[in-house]
C-alpha positions as CSV (number, residue, x, y, z in Angstrom):
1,X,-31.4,-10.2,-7.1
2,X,-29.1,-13.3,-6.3
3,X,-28.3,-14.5,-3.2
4,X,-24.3,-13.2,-3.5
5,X,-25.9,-9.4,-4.1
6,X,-28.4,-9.5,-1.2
7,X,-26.3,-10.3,1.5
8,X,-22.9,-9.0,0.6
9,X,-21.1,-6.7,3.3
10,X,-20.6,-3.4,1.4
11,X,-17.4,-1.9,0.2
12,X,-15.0,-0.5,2.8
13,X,-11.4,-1.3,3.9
14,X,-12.3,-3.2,7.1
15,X,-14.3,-5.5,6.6
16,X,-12.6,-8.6,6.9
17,X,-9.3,-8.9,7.8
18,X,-7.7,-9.5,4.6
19,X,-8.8,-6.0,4.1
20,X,-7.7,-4.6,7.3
21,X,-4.2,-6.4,6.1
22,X,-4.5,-4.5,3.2
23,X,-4.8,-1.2,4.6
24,X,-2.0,-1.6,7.1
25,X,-0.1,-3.0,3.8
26,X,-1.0,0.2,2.1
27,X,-0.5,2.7,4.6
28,X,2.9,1.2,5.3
29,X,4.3,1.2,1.6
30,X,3.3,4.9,1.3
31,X,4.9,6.1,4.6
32,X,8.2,4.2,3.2
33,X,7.5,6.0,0.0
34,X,7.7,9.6,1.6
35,X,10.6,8.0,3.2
36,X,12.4,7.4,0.0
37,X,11.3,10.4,-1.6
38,X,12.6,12.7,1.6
39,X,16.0,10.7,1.5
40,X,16.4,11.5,-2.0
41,X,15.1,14.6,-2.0
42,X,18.1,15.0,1.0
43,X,20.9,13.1,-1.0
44,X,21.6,10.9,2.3
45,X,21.8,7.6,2.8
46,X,19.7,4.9,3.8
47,X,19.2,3.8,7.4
48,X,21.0,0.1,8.0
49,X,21.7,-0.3,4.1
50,X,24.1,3.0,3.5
51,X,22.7,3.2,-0.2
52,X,23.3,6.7,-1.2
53,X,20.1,8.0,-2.8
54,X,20.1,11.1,-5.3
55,X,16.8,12.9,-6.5
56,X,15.9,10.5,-9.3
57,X,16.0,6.8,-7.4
58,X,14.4,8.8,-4.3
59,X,12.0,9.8,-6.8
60,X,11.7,6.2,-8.3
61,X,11.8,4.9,-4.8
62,X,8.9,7.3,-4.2
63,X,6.7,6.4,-7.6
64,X,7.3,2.4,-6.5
65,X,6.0,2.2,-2.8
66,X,3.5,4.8,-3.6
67,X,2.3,2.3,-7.0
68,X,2.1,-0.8,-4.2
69,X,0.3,1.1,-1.6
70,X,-2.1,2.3,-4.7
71,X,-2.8,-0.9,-5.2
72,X,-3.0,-2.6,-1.6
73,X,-5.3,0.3,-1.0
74,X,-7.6,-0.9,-4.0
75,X,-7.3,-4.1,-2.5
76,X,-8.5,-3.2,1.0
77,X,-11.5,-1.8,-0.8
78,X,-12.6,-3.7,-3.5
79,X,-11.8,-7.6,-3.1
80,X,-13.0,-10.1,-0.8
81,X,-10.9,-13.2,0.5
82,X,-13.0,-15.8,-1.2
83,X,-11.7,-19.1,0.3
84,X,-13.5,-18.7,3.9
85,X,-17.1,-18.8,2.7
């Protein structure tokens, strides 16, 4: 077994902080996606911007911040920071 292997941390989403970043980051984008997907679901308008959303960009709204918290949350699991060793 090499020396990386024996003594690495174990997989989870707080280990470090760049994966405690990465959660936050994640759990963020997908509470703005159910934001976006509620607001075009409602046809209303978007707080401080006044964009009027219909079904299909809430929807797409929706399928994007839900895509980049997929992907922050595969972060916060899976990779390490690398430069601080």
């Amino acid at each position: 077994m090499t020396n990386s292997t024996a003594n690495s941390n174990g997989i989870g989403p707080f280990e470090s902080r760049f994966q405690t970043g990465a959660a936050v980051l994640s759990a963020v984008c997908f509470l703005v996606a159910i934001f976006l997907g509620w607001t075009g679901y409602q046809e209303s308008t978007l707080i401080l911007v006044g964009t009027e959303l219909n079904i299909v960009s809430g929807m797409a709204g929706l399928m994007l911040a839900g895509f980049f918290g997929v992907v922050a949350l595969i972060a916060a699991f899976y990779m390490e920071p690398g430069f601080d060793h």
